[in-house]
PAZAPA-4460 file (N, C-alpha, C; in steps of 0.05 Angstrom, whole numbers, plus 32768, in hexadecimal, padded with zeros to 4 digits):
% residues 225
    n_x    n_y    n_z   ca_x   ca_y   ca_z    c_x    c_y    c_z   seq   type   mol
   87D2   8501   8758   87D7   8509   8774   87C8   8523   8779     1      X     A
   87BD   8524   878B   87AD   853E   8794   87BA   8552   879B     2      X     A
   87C7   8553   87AF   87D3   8568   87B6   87EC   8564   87C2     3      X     A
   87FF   8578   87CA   881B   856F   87D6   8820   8584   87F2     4      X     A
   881A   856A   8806   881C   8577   8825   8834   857A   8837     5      X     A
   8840   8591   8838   8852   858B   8857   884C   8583   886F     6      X     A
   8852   8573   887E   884C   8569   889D   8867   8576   88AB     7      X     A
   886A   8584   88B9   8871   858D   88CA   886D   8592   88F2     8      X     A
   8878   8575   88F2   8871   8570   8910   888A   855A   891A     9      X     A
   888F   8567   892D   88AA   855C   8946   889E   853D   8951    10      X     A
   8888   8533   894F   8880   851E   895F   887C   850B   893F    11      X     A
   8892   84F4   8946   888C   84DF   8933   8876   84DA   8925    12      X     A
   886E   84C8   8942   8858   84BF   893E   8840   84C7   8929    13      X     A
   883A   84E4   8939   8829   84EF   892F   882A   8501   8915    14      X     A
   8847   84FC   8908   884C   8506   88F0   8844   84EB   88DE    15      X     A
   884C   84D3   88E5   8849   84BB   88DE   8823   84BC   88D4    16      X     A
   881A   84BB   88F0   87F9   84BD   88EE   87F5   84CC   88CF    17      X     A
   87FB   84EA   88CD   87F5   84F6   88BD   87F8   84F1   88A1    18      X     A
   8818   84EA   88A4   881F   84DF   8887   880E   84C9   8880    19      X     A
   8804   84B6   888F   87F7   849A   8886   87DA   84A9   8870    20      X     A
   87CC   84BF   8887   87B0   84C0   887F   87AF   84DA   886C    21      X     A
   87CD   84E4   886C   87CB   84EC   884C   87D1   84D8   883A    22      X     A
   87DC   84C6   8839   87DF   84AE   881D   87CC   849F   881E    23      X     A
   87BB   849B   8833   87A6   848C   882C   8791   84A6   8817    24      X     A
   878F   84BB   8823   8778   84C7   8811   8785   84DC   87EE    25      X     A
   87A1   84CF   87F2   87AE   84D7   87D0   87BE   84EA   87D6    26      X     A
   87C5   84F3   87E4   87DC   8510   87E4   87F5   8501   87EA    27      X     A
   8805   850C   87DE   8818   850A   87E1   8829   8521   87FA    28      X     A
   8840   8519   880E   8845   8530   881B   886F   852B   8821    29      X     A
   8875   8541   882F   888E   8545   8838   8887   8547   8856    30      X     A
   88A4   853A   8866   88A3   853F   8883   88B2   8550   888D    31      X     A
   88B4   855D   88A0   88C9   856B   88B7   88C9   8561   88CC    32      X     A
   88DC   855F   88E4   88D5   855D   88FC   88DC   857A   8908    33      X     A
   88E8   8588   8905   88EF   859B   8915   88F0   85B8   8901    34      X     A
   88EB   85CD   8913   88EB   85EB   88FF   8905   85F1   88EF    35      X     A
   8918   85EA   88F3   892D   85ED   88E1   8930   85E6   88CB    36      X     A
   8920   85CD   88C8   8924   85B2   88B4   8914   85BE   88A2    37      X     A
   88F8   85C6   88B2   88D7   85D2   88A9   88DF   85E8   8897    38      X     A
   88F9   85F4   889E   88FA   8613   889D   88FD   8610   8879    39      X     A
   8918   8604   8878   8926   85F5   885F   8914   85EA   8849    40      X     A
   8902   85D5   8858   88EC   85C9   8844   88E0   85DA   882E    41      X     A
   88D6   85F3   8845   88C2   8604   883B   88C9   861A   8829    42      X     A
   88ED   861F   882E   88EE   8628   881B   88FC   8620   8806    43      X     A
   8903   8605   8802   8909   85F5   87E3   88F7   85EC   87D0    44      X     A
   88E1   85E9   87E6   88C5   85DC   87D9   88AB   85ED   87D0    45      X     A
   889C   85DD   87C0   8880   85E8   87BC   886D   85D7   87C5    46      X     A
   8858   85DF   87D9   8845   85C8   87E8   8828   85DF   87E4    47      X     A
   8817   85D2   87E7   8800   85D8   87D6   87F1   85D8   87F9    48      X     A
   87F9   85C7   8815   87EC   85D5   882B   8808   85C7   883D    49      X     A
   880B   85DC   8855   8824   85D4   886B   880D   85CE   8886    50      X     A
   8812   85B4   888F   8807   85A9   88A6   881C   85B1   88BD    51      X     A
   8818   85BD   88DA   882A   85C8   88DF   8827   85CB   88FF    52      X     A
   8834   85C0   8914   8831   85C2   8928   8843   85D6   8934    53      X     A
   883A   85E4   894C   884D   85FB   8952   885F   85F9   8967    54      X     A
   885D   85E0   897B   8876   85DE   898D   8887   85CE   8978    55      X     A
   88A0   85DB   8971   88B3   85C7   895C   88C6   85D9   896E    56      X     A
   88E4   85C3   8968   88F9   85C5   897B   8911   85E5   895E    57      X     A
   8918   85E8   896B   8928   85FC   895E   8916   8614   8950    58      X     A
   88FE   8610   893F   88F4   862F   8932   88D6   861C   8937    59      X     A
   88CD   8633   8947   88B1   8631   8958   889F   862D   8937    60      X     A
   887D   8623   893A   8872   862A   8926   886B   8640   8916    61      X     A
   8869   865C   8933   8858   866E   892A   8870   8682   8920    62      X     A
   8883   867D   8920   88A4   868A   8912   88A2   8679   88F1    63      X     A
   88A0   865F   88EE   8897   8657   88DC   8881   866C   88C7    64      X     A
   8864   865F   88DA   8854   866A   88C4   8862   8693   88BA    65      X     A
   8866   869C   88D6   8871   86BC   88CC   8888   86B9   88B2    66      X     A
   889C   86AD   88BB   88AE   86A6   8893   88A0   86A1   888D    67      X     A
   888F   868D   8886   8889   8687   886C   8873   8697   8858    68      X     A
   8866   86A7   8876   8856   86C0   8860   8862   86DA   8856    69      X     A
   8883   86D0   8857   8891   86EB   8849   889B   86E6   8837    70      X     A
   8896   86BF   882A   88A0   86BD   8807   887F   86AB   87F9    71      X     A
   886A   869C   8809   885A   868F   880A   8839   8693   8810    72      X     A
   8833   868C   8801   880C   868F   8809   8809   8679   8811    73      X     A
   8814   865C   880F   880C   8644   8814   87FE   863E   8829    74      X     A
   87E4   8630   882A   87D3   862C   883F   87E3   8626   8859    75      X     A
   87D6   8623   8875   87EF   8619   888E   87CD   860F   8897    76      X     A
   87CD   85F2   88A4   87BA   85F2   88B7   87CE   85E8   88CE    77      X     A
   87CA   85F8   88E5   87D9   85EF   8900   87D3   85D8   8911    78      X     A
   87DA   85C5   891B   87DF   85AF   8926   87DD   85B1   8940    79      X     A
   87D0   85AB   8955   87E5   85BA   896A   87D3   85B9   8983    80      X     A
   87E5   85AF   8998   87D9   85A6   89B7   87D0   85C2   89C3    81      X     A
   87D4   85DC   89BB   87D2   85F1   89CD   87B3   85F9   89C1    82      X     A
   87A9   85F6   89DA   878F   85FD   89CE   877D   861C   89DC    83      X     A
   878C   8629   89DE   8788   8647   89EC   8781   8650   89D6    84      X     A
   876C   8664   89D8   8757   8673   89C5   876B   8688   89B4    85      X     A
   877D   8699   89D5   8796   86A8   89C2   87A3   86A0   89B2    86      X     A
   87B2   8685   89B6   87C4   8671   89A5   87BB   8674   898F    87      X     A
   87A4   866E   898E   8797   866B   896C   879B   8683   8959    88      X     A
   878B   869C   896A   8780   86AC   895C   879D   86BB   894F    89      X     A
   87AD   86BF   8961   87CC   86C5   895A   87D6   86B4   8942    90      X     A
   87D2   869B   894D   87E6   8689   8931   87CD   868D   8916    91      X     A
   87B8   8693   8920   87A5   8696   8901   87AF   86B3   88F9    92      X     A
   87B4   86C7   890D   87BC   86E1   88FD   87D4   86EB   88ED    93      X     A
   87E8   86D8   88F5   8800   86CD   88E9   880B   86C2   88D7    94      X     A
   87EA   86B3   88CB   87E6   86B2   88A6   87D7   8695   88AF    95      X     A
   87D0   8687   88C1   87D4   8669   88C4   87B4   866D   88B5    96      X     A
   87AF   8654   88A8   878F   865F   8899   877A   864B   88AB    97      X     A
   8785   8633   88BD   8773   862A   88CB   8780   8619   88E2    98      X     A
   8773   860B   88F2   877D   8609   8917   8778   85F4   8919    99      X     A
   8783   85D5   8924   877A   85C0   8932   8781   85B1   8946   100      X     A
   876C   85B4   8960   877F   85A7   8977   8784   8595   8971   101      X     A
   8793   8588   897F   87A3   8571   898D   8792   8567   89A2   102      X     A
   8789   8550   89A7   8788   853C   898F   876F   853A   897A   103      X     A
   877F   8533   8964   8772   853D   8950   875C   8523   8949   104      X     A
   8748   8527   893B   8733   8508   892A   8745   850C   890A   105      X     A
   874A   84F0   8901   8754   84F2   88EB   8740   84F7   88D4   106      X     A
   8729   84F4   88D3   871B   8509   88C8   8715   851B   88C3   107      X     A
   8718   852C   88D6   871F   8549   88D9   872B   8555   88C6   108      X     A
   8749   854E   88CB   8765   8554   88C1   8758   8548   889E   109      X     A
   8758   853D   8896   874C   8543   8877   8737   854A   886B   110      X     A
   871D   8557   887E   870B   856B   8881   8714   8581   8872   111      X     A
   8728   8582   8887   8733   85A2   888E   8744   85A8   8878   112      X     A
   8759   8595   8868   8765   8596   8853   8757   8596   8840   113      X     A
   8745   858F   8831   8731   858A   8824   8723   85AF   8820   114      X     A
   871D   85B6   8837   8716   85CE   883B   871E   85E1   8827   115      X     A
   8740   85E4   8839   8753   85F2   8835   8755   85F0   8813   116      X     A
   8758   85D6   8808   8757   85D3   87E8   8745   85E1   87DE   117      X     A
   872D   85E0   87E1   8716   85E3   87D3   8716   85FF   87D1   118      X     A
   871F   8608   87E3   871B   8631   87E7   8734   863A   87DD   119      X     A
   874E   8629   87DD   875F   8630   87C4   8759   8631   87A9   120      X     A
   8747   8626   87A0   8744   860D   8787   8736   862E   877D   121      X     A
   871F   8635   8791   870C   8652   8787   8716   8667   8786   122      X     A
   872D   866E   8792   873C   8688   8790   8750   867F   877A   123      X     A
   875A   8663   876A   8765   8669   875B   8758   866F   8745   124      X     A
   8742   8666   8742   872E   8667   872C   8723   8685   8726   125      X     A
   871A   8698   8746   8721   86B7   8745   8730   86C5   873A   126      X     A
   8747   86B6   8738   8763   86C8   8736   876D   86C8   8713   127      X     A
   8755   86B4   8706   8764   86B1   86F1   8744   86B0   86D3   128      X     A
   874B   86C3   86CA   8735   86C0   86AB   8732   86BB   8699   129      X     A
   8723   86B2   8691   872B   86A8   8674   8716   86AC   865F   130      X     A
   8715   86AB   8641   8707   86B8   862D   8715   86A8   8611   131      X     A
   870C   8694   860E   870F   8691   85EE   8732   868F   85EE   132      X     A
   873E   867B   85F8   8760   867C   85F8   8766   8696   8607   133      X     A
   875C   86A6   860E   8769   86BE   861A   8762   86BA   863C   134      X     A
   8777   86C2   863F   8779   86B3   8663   8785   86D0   866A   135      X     A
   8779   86D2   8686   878B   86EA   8696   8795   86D7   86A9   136      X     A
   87A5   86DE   86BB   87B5   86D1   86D8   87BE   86F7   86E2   137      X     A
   87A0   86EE   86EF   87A1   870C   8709   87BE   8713   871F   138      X     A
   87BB   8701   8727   87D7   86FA   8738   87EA   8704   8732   139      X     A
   87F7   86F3   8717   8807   86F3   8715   880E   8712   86F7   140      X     A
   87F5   8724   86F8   87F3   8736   86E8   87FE   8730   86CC   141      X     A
   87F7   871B   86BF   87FF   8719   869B   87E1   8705   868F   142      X     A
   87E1   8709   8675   87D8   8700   8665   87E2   86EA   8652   143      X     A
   87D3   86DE   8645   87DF   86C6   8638   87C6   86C2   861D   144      X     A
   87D0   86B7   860C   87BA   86AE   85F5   87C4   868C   85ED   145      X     A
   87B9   8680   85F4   87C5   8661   85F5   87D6   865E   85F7   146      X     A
   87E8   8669   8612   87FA   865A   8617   880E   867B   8616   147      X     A
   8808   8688   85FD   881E   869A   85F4   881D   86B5   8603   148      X     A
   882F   86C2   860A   882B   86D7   861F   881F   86F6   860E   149      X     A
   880D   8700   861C   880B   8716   8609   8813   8730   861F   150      X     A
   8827   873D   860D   8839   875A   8624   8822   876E   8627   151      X     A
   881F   8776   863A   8804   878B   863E   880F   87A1   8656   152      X     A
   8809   87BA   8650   880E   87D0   8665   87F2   87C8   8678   153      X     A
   87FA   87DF   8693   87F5   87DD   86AF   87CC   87DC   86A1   154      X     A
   87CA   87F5   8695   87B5   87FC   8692   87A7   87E7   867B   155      X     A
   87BC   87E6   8665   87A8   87CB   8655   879C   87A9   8666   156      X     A
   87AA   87AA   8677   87B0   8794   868C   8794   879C   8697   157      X     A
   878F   87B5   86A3   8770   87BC   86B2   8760   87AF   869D   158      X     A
   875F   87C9   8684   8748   87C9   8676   8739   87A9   8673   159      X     A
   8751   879B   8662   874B   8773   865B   8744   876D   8679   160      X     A
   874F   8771   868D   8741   8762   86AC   8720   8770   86A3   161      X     A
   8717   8787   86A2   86F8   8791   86A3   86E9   8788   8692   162      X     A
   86FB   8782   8673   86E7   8779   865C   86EA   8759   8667   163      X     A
   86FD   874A   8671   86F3   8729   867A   86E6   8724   868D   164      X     A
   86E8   8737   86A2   86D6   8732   86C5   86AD   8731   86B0   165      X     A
   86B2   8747   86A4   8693   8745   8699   8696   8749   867B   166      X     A
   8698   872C   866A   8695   8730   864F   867E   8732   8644   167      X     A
   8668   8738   864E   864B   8732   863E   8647   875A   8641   168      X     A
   8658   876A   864C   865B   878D   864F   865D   8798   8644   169      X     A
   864B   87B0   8636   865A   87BF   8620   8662   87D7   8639   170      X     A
   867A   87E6   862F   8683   87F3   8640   8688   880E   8638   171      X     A
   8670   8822   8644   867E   883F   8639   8698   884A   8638   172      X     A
   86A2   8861   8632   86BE   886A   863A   86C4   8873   8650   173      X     A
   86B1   8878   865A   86A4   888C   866F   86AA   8876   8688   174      X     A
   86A1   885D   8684   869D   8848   8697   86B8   883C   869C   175      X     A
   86C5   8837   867E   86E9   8830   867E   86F5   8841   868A   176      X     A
   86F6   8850   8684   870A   8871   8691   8703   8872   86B9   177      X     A
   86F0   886F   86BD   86F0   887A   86E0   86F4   885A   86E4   178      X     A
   86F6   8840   86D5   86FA   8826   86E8   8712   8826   86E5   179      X     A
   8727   882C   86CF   8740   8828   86C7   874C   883C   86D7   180      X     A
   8746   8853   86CE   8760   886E   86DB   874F   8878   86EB   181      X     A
   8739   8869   86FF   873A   8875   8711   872C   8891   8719   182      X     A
   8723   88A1   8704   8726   88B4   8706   8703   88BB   86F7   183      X     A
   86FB   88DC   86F2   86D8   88D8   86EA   86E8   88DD   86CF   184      X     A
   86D3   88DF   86B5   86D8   88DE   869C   86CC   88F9   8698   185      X     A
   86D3   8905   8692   86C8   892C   8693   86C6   8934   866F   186      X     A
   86D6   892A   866B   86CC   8937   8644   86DD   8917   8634   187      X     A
   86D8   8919   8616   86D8   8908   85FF   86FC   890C   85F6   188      X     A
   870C   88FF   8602   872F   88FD   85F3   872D   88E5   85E6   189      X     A
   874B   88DE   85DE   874C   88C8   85D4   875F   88AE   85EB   190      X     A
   875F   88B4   8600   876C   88A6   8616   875E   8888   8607   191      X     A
   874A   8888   8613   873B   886B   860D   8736   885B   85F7   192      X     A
   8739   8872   85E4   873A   8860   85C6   8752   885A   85BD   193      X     A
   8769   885D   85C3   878B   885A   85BE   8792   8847   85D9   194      X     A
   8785   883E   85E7   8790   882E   8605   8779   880F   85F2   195      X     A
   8766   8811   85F1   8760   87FA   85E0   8762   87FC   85C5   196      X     A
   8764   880C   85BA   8773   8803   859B   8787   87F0   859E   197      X     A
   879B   87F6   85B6   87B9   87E9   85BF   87B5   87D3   85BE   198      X     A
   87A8   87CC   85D6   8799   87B6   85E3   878F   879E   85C9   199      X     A
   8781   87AE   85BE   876F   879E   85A6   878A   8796   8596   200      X     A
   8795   879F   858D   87AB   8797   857D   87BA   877E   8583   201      X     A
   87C3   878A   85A2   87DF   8777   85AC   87D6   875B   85B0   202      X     A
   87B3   8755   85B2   87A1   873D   85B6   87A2   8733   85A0   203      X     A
   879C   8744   858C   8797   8738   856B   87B1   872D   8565   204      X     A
   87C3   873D   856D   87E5   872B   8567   87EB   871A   8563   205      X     A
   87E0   8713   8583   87F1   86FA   8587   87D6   86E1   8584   206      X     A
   87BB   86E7   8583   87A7   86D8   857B   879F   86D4   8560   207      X     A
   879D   86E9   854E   8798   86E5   8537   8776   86F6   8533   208      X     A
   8770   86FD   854D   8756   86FC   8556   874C   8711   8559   209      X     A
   8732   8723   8551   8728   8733   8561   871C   872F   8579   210      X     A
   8728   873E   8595   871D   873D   85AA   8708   8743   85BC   211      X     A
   870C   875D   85B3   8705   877C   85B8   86F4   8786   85A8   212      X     A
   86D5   8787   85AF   86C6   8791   858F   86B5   87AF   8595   213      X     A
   86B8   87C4   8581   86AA   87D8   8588   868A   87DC   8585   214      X     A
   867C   87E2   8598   8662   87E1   8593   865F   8805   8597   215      X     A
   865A   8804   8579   8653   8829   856E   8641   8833   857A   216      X     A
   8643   884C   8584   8635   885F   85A0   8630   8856   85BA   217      X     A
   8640   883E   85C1   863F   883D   85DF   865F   8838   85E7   218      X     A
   866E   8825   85DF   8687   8820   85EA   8697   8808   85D7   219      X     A
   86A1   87FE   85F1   86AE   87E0   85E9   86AA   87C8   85F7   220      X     A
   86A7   87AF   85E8   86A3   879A   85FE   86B9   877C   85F4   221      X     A
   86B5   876A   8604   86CA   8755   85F9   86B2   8748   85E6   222      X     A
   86BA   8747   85D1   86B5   8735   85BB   86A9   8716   85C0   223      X     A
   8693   8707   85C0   8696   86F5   85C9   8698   86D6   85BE   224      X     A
   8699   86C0   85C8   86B0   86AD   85B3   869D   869C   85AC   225      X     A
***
């Protein structure tokens, strides 16, 4: 199954329409007729995009999309006979990620989902790195080594994001220190060599592995597999 869609729309029919030409092209989905029902759905469930018209009887759409961007990122493409330039730009600033009048080409409408997937699919792939079993999840700020969680402070959490964004890097101290803390690197401590000593360790732990390899008179870089 590809993906799992909410339909959210007051008009049978045209919830019917929708539901059909998502099962013909593999998704699976959930219905609402009205914002109450919508309200409930959205927050028992996990749906991967909300199809979503904004005249619904009891909780308008654009009250909708506003909850649901206060527990949810989930895509919204709006549905919807009002076709005023303000209408849009409002319900797009309100989190909605894309707009389609009424009446709609059923082509379109899985265009546009299709879309919506595909630019999910790349920001999740952004959000998450990987190296030899060693995975970051940006997001969700932790680390993992197949599967197994590895505990990391705020700052070891930076350093491993800088040595995976560019593993082919050797990295002065000088270069770690003003990307990590921010700050210029003014004389030779041991801040940087005790923050990856840590680092290097707590990887080797739970991997078995050296990660972290020192290249003598310039820095450190990730090790490569």
């Amino acid at each position: 199954m590809k993906a799992n869609i909410a339909i959210i729309e007051d008009d049978k029919d045209i919830s019917s329409i929708l539901a059909n030409i998502l099962k013909k092209n593999g998704y699976s989905y959930k219905q609402a007729y009205d914002g109450s029902q919508a309200m409930k759905l959205l927050k028992n469930e996990s749906f991967d995009i909300v199809l979503m018209d904004l005249m619904l009887p009891y909780v308008n759409g654009e009250t909708l999309i506003y909850e649901l961007r206060k527990i949810s990122d989930t895509p919204v493409i709006v549905i919807s006979a009002k076709s005023m330039m303000e209408t849009k730009l409002e319900v797009l600033r309100l989190g909605a990620d894309d707009y389609i009048i009424k009446p709609f080409d059923i082509n379109e409408v899985i265009v546009r989902i299709e879309v919506v997937l595909r630019r999910m699919q790349t920001t999740k792939e952004k959000d998450v790195l990987e190296n030899g079993g060693l995975k970051l999840i940006l997001t969700e700020n932790r680390a993992e080594y197949e599967g197994k969680p590895v505990q990391l402070t705020a700052k070891e959490m930076s350093l491993l994001e800088l040595f995976m964004k560019n593993p082919k890097k050797t990295y002065t101290k000088a270069e770690l220190y003003e990307s990590v803390w921010n700050d210029v690197y003014y004389y030779e401590d041991n801040t940087i060599n005790v923050h990856v000593s840590n680092l290097r360790n707590k990887l080797k732990k739970v991997s078995g592995k050296e990660h972290i390899e020192t290249v003598w008179g310039i820095g450190y870089r990730l090790r490569s597999e």
